[in-house]
N, C-alpha and C positions, 0 to 999 in steps of 0.2 A: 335339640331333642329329636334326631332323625329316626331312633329305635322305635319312636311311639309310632311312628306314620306306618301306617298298611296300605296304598297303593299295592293294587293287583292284585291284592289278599280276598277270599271271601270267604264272608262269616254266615256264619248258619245263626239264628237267634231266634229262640222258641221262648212263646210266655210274650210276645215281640210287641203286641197291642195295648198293654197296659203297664204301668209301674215301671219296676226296675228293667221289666225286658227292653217294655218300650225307652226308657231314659238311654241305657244300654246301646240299642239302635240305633238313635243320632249321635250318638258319642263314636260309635265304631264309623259310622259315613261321614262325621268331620275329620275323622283320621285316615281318611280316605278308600276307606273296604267299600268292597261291593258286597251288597245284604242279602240274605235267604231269609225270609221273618217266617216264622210260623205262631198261628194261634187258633183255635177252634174259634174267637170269635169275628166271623167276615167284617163285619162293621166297622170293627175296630181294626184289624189290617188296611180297612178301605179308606181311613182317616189318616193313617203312617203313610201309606204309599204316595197316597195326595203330596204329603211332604214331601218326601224324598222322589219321587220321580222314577228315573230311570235306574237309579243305584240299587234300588230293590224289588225283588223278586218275593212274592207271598204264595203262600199253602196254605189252606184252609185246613189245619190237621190238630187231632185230641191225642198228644204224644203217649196218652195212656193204649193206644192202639198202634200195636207194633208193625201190623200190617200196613195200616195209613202210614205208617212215619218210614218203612221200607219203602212205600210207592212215592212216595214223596224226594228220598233220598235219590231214587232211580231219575230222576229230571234234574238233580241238582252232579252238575260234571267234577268241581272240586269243590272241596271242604277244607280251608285251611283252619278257623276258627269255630269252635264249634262253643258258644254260650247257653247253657240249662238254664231257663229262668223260671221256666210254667212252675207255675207252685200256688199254692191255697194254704190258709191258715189254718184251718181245722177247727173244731170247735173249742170255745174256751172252757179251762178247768184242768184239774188232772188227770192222770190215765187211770186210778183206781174209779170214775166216774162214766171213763168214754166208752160208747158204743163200740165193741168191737168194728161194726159196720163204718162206722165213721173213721175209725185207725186204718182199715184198709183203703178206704176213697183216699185219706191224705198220705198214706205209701204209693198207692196206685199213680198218682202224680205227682210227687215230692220225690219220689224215690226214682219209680218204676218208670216214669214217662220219661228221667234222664238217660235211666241205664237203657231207654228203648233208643235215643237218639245216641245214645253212645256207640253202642253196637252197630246203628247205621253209615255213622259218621267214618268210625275207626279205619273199617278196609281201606278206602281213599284215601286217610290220612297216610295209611301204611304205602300203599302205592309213590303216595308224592314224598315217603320217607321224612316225612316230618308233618306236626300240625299243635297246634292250643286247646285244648279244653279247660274252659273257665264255667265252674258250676257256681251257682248261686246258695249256700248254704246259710249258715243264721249263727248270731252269737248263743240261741238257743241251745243251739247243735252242741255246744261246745262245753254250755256249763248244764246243769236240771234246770229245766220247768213246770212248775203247776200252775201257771197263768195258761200252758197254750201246750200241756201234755202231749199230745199226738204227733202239732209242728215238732216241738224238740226233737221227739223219738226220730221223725223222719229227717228231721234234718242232723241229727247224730249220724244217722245213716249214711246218709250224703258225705262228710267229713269222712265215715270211714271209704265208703267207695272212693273218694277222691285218693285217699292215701293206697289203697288197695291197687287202682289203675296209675296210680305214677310211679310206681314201681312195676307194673306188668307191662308199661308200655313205653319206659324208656328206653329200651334198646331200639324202637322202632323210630327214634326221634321226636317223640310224641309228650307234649307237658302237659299234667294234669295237673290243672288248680282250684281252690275255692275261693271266692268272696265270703267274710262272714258278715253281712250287715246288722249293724244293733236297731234300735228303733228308729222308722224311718219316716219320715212326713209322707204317707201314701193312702190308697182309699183301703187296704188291708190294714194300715195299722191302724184305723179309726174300724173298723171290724171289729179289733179284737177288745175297744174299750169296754168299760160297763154301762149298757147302757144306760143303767139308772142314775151314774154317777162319773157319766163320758169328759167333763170337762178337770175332775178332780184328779180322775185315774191320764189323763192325761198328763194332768201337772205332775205327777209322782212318776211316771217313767219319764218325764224330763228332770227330773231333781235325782235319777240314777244315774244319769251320764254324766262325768265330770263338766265337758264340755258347756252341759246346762242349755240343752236345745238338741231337738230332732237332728237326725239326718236327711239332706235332701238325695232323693233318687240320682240326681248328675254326678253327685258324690259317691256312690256307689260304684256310676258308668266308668268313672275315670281309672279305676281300681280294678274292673272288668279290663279297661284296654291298656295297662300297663299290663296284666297278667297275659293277654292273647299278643302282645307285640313282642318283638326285639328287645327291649329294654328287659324283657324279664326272662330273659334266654337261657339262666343259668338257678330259673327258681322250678320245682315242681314237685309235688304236694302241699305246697304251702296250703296255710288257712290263713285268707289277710283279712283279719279286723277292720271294717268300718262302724264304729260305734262311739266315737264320741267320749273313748276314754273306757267304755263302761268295764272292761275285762281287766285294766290297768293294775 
């Protein structure tokens, strides 16, 4: 399985301190990329790096800020893999309930904070005439939700942008793809329970997935680095289901 190996490749991966970004990150440095992590929180960059060492390179950057994520881009020389992961859940319920205020904060970075890293990424990509985008989207994205109305929206979003740039950007050599993860053993998806009845609502999104159990975050990673490698050379717009069945 040589296609999976990235030697010499390097990945940009935002959202890189927690969750799926973070899982995501050692999955791409066991496959041997060199790392670009970004995340607004130092802390937590400062816990990944420890790991990984010399493979990775961190920015302290809120990709909701196009100028941070420009000047950021400006120290990074190539971009072969470029991973969206930063994202927030948004608050639960449906959109006839949500604060406008609140739908803009979870576009603002579900959406806007990829298309800000998109736009940084792309010229270089274009330069080295080829490159990977692997965006992180949601089985939400894909069918309605009134558990998590905002996430959806923004991440229908997402699905359309992915389908939108891999078509604008395949002449350039450039693959545009999505992950969609269904519910995932992470600190966002215990977020989005109810509080009053966290252990309940938990058991009912595991009795949705055929599977009958969560997904883990590594699960996710592996699915990130088939889409950013050689092995998936001839995929782009795809939206790849990790979910345990549940879309079946």
């Amino acid at each position: 399985m040589n296609d999976l190996l990235l030697g010499g490749q390097t990945a940009v991966v935002t959202g890189a301190g927690s969750g799926l970004g973070r899982a995501s990150a050692y999955a791409l440095a066991q496959a041997g990329a060199r790392l670009v992590l970004l995340d607004r929180d130092a802390a937590a960059l400062g816990e990944i790096s420890k790991d990984l060492g010399s493979a990775a390179a961190c920015h302290v950057v809120d990709v909701t800020d196009a100028s941070a994520v420009d000047t950021a881009f400006a120290d990074i020389p190539v971009c072969d893999i470029l991973v969206n992961s930063a994202g927030i859940e948004g608050p639960r319920g449906g959109l006839e309930i949500c604060a406008p205020a609140d739908l803009r904060r979870v576009m603002d970075i579900n959406l806007f904070g990829g298309l800000n890293c998109i736009q940084a990424a792309v010229p270089k990509m274009k330069a080295a005439g080829k490159g990977a985008i692997v965006n992180i989207a949601s089985t939400a994205g894909l069918v309605g939700s009134a558990r998590l109305g905002a996430y959806g929206v923004s991440k229908a979003a997402v699905v359309s942008m992915t389908r939108s740039l891999a078509i604008s950007l395949a002449p350039s050599g450039i693959r545009v793809n999505a992950v969609c993860p269904g519910s995932i053993d992470s600190p966002m998806f215990d977020r989005t329970l109810d509080a009053a009845s966290a252990e309940a609502d938990r058991a009912h999104m595991i009795s949705i997935h055929p599977l009958g159990r969560l997904g883990q975050p590594e699960e996710v990673a592996q699915a990130v680095v088939y889409l950013a490698s050689p092995a998936s050379s001839y995929c782009t717009g795809v939206m790849l289901p990790v979910d345990g069945g549940r879309l079946a």
